[in-house]
C-alpha positions in Angstrom: 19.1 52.8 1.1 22.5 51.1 1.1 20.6 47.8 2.8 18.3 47.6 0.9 20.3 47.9 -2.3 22.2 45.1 -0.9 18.9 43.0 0.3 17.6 43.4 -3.1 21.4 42.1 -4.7 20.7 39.3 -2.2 17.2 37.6 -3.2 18.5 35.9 -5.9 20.6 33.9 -4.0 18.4 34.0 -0.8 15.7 32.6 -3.3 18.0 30.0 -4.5 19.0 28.4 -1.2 15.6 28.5 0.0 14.3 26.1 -3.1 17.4 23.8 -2.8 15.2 21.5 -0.5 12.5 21.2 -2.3 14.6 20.6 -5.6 17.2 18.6 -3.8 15.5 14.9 -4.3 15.7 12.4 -1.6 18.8 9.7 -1.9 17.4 6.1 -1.6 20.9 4.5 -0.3 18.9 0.8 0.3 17.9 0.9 -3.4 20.9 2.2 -4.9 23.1 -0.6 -3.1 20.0 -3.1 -4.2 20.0 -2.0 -8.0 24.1 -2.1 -8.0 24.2 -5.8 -6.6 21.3 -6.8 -9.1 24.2 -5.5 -11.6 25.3 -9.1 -11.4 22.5 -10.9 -11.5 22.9 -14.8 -13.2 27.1 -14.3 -12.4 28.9 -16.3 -10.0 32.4 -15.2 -8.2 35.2 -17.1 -6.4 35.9 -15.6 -3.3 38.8 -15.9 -0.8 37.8 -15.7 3.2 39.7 -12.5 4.3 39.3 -12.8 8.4 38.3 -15.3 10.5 41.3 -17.9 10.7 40.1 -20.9 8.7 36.5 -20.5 9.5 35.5 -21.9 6.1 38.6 -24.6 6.3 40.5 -23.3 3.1 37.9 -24.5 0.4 36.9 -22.5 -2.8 34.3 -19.8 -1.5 32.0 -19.4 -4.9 28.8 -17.1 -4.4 26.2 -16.6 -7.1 23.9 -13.9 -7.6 21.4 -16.4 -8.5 17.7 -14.7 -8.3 16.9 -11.1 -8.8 13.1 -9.8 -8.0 12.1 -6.5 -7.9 12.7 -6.6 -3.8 14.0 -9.7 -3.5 17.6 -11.4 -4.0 19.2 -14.9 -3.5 23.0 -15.3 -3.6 23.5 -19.4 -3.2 27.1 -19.3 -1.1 28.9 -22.1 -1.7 31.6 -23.8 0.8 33.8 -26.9 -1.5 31.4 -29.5 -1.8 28.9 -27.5 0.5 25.6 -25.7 -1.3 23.7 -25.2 2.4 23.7 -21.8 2.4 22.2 -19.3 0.3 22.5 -15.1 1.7 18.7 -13.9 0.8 18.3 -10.0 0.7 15.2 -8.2 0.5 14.0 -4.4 0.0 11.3 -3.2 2.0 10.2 0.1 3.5 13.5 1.5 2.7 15.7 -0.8 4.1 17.2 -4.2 3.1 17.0 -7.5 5.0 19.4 -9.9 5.2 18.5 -13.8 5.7 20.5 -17.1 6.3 18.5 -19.9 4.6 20.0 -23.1 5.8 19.2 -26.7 4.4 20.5 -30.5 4.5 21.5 -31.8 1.2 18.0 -33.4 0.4 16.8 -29.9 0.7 14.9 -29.7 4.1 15.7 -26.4 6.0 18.4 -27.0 8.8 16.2 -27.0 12.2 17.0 -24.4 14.3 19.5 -23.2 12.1 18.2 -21.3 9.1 16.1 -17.5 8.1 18.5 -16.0 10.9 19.2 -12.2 10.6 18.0 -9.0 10.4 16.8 -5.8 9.2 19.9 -2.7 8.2 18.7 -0.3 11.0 19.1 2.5 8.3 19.3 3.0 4.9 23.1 2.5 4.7 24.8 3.6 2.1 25.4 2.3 -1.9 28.6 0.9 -0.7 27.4 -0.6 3.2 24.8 -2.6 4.7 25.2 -3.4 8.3 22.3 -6.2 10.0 22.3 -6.7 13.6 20.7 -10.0 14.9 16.7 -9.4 15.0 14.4 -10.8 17.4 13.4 -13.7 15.5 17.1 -14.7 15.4 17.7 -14.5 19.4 14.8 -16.4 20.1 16.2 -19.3 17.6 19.9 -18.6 18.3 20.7 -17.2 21.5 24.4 -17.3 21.3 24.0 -14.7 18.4 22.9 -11.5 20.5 26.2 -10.2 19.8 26.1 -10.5 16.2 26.4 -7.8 13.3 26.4 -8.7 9.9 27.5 -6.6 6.6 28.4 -5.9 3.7 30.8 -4.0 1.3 30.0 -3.7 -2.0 32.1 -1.9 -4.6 32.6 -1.1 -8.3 35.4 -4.2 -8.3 33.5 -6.8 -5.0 31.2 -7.8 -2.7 32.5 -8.9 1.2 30.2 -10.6 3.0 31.3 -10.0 7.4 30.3 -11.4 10.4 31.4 -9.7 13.8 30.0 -11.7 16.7 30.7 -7.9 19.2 30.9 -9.9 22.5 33.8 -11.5 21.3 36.9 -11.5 19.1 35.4 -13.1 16.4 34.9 -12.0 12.9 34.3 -13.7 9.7 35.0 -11.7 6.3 34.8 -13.6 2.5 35.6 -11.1 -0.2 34.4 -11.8 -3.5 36.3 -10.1 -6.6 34.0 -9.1 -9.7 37.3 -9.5 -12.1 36.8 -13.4 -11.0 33.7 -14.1 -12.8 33.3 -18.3 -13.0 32.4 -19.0 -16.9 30.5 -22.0 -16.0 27.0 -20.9 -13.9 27.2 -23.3 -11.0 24.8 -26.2 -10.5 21.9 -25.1 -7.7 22.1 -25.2 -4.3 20.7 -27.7 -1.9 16.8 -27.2 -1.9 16.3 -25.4 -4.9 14.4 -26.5 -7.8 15.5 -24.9 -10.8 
């Protein structure tokens, strides 16, 4: 009688856990990091390099978080003078893609040298995205089956990282929020608008 006084006490909570799945709802880490970096959509940071001794030779780092689609953005990273590169991130099946598109001054993608990438192997998390090379890349770019791209976002930047794993190298440009540029930049090389 004891047990099953103390069963019956019980199914409440026995009830309880066994719901929490189906209530629990799933978290979508890829689209929470998408939606907070749309956050800054049409704004444009300075940006310091934080690792990889003078890769970017000590000239203002500026990105821009230029174009925001539902799936789909484009952050123009600017080097000095330099508007070649532009980061281009996109949502699908759950997990973000990250793309280097490339071009010459009169707009022309750089042969060879541009859409290199990949897909995060997992959702991540809100705060970390992390792209190793994908196939497409290796067969362009060889030299860069060692490489791992990601990236940190938080409530105050955003650090774009290159670690090239069969080597010492690694590349790191923060970007602080609280360094907002007043005036929007001019576009980068290739773009239209």
């Amino acid at each position: 009688m004891k047990k099953i006084l103390i069963l019956c006490a019980a199914l409440p909570l026995i009830a309880g856990l066994w719901a929490m799945p189906a209530a629990a709802k799933k978290t979508d880490n890829a689209r929470l990091f998408f939606d907070e970096l749309k956050k800054h959509c049409g704004n444009a940071y300075e940006g310091a390099e934080t690792a990889g001794g003078g890769a970017f030779g000590g000239e203002k780092l500026v990105m821009h978080v230029r174009s925001c689609k539902k799936n789909e953005i484009k952050i123009p990273f600017f080097v000095g003078e330099n508007k070649s590169r532009t980061w281009i991130l996109t949502l699908k099946g759950g997990k973000i893609l990250l793309k280097h598109d490339h071009r010459h001054q009169d707009g022309t993608p750089e042969e060879g040298n541009t859409m290199y990438g990949g897909p995060a192997v997992t959702q991540g998390s809100k705060e970390l995205q992390i792209f190793p090379a994908d196939q497409q890349t290796l067969d362009m770019l060889p030299a860069t089956i060692g490489n791992v791209w990601w990236i940190e976002l938080s409530e105050t930047s955003f650090t774009y990282n290159l670690r090239r794993v069969t080597t010492d190298r690694h590349v790191a440009a923060k970007f602080d929020f609280s360094k907002k540029l007043q005036q929007t930049p001019s576009a980068p090389w290739g773009w239209k608008d």
